[in-house]
TITI-770578 format. One record per residue: residue in three letters; x negated, y, z of N, C-alpha, C in turn. Coordinates in steps of 0.02 Angstrom, whole numbers, padded with zeros to 5 digits, always signed. Example, Ala and Ser with C-alpha at 12.3 -4.5 7.8 and 13.67 -1.06 7.14 Angstrom:
2
ALA-00660-00284+00390-00615-00225+00390-00660-00165+00390SER-00642-00112+00354-00684-00053+00357-00645+00002+00394
END
This chain:
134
UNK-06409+00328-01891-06381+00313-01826-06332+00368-01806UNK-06354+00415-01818-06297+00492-01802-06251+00474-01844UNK-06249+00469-01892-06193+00463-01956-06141+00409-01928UNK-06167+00353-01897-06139+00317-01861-06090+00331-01794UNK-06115+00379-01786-06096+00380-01716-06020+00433-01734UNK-06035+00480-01770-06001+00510-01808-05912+00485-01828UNK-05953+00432-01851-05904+00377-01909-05854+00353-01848UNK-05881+00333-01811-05880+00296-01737-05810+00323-01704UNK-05825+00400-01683-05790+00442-01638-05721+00459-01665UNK-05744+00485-01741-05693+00501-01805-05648+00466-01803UNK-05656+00395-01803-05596+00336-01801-05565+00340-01735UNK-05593+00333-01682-05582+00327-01620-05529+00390-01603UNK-05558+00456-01628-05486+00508-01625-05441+00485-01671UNK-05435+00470-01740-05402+00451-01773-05329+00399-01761UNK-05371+00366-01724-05329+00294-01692-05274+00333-01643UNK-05309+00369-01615-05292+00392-01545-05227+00423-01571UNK-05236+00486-01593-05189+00541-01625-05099+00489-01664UNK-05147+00444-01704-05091+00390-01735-05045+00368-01670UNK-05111+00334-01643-05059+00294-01575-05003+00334-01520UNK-05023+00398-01498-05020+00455-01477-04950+00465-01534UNK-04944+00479-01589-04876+00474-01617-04828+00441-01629UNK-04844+00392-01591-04791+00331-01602-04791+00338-01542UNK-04806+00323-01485-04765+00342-01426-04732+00396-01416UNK-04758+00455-01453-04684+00509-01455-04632+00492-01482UNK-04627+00457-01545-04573+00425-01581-04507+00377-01526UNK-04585+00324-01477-04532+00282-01448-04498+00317-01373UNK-04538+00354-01362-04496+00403-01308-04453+00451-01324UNK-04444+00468-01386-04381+00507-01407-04312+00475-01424UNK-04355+00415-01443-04315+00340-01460-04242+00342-01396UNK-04284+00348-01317-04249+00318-01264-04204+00396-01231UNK-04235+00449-01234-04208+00491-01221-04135+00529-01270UNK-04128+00515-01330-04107+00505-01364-03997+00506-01352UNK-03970+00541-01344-03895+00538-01293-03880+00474-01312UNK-03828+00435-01262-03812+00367-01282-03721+00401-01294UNK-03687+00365-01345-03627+00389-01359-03608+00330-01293UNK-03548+00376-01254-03526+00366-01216-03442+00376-01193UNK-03397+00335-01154-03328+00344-01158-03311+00400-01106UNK-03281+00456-01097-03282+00514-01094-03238+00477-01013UNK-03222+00429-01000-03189+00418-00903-03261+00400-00896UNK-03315+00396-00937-03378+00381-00877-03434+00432-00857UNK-03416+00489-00901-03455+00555-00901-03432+00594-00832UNK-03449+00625-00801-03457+00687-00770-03407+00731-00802UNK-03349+00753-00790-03307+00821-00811-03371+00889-00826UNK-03402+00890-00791-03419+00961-00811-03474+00949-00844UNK-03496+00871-00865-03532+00869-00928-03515+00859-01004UNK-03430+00840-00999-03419+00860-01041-03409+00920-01095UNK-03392+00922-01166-03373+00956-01206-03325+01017-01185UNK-03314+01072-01178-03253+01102-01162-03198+01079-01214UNK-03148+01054-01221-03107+01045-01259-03042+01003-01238UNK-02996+01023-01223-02909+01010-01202-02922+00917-01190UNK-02948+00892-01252-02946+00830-01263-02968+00787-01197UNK-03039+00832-01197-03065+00798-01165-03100+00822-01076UNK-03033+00879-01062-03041+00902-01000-02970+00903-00966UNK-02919+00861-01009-02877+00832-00991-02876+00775-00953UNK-02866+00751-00904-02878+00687-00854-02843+00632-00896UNK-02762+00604-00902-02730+00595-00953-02756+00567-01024UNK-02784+00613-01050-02785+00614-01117-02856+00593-01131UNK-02919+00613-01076-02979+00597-01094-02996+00512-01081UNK-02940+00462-01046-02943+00386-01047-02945+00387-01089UNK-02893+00402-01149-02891+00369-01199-02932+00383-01266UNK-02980+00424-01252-03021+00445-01283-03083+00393-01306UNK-03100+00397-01352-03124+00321-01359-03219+00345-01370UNK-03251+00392-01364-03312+00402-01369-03308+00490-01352UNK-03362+00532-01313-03374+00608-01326-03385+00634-01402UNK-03416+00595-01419-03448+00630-01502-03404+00623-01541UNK-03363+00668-01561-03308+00691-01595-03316+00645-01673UNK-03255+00620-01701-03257+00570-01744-03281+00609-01828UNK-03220+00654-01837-03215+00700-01885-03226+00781-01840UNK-03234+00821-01891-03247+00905-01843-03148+00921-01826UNK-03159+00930-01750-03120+00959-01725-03062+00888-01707UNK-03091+00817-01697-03025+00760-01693-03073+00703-01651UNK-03041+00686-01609-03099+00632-01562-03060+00561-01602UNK-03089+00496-01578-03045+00421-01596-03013+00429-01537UNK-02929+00418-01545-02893+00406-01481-02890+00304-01486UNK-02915+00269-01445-02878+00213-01426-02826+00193-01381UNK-02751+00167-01410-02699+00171-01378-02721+00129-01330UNK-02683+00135-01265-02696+00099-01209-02646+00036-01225UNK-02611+00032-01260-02599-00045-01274-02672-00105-01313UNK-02700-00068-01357-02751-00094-01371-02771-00107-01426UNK-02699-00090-01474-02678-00107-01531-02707-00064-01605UNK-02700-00003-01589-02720+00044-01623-02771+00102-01615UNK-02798+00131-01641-02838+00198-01638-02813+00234-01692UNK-02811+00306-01682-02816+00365-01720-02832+00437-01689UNK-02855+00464-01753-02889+00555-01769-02835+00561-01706UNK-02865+00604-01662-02838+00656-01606-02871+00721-01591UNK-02833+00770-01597-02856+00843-01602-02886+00856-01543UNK-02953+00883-01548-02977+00906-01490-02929+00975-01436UNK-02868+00985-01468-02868+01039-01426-02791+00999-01403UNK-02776+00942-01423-02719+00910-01384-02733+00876-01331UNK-02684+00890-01292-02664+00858-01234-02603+00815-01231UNK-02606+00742-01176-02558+00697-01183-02509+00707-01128UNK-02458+00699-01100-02399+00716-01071-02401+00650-01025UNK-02429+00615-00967-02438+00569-00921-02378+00557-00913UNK-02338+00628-00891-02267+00580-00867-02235+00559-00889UNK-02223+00569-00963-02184+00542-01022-02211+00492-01068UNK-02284+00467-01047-02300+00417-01061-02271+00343-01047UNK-02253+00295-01094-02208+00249-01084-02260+00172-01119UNK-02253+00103-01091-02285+00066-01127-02258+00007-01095UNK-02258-00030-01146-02205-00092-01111-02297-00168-01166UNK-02320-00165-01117-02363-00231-01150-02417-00216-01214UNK-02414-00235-01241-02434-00218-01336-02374-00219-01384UNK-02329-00209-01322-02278-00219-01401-02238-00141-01403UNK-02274-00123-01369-02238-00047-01376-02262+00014-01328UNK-02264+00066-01364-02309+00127-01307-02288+00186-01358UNK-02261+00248-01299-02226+00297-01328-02258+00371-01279UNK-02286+00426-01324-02302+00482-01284-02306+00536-01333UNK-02293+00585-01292-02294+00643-01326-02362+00702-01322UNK-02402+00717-01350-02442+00761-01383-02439+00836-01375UNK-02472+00887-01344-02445+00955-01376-02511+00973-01374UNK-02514+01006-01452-02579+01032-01477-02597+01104-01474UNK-02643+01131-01464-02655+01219-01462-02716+01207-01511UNK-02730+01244-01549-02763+01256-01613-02792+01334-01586UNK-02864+01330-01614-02902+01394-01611-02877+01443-01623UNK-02825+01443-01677-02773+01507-01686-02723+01536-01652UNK-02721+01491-01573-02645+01516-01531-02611+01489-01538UNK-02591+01451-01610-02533+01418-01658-02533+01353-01600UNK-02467+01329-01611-02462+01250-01552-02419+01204-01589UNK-02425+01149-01589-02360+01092-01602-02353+01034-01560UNK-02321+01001-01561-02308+00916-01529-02302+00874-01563UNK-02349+00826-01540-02356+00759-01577-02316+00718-01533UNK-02276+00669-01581-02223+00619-01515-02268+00541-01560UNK-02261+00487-01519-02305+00449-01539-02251+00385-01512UNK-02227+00358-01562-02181+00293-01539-02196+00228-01582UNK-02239+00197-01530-02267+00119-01575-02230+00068-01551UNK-02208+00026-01605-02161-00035-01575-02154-00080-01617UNK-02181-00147-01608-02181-00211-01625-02134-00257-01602UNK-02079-00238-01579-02039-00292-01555-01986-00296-01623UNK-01984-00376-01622-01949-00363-01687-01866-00395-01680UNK-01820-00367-01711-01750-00416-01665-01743-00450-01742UNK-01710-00479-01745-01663-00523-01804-01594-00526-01800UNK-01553-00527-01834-01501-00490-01889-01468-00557-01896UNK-01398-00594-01856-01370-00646-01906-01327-00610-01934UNK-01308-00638-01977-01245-00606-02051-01202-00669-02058UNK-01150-00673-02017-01098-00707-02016-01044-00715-02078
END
């Protein structure tokens, strides 16, 4: 009967401890960061980084969690395209230009951890004309 009772309790922690680990599992599950588009974050919860403490430049930012090290996904605000964007660039609002999906033009200037800087100019255009040859 002791041996039983034994047997009894043994399982009963057993179960417990199991079950007890799987609800840690599913509560880490939920707490867990949700990737998120960087106009719906909090500024000062973001990343420090040009990209994305730029007002401008962090719309078009297409997620916080950096794609490749050191480049976020930019999605063009036409709708058309995405590409690698340097975390330490910033986009130029006023020289931003966009006529529909058929065309969107801006310029870029990058600062790199080294001081070093360049400009990215960015001219997309789908309008297509045709050519008679008389």
């Amino acid at each position: 009967m002791f041996i039983k009772r034994k047997r009894i309790i043994l399982v009963l922690l057993s179960s417990l401890f199991v079950g007890g680990c799987q609800m840690s599992d599913e509560q880490s599950n939920e707490t867990k960061p949700v990737e998120q588009k960087p106009s719906e974050v909090a500024v000062e919860e973001l990343p420090n980084t040009r990209a994305l403490q730029d007002e401008f430049t962090r719309e078009m930012i297409k997620s916080t969690k950096e794609t490749e090290k050191g480049y976020y996904t930019l999605e063009s605000k036409t709708g058309v395209y995405e590409m690698l964007f340097p975390a330490g660039g910033g986009i130029d609002g006023i020289g931003y230009k966009q006529n529909g999906e058929s065309s969107e033009s801006f310029l870029a200037g990058i600062l790199y951890e080294d001081k070093s800087s360049a400009e990215l100019r960015i001219n997309y255009n789908t309008i297509l004309t045709s050519v008679a040859l008389i």
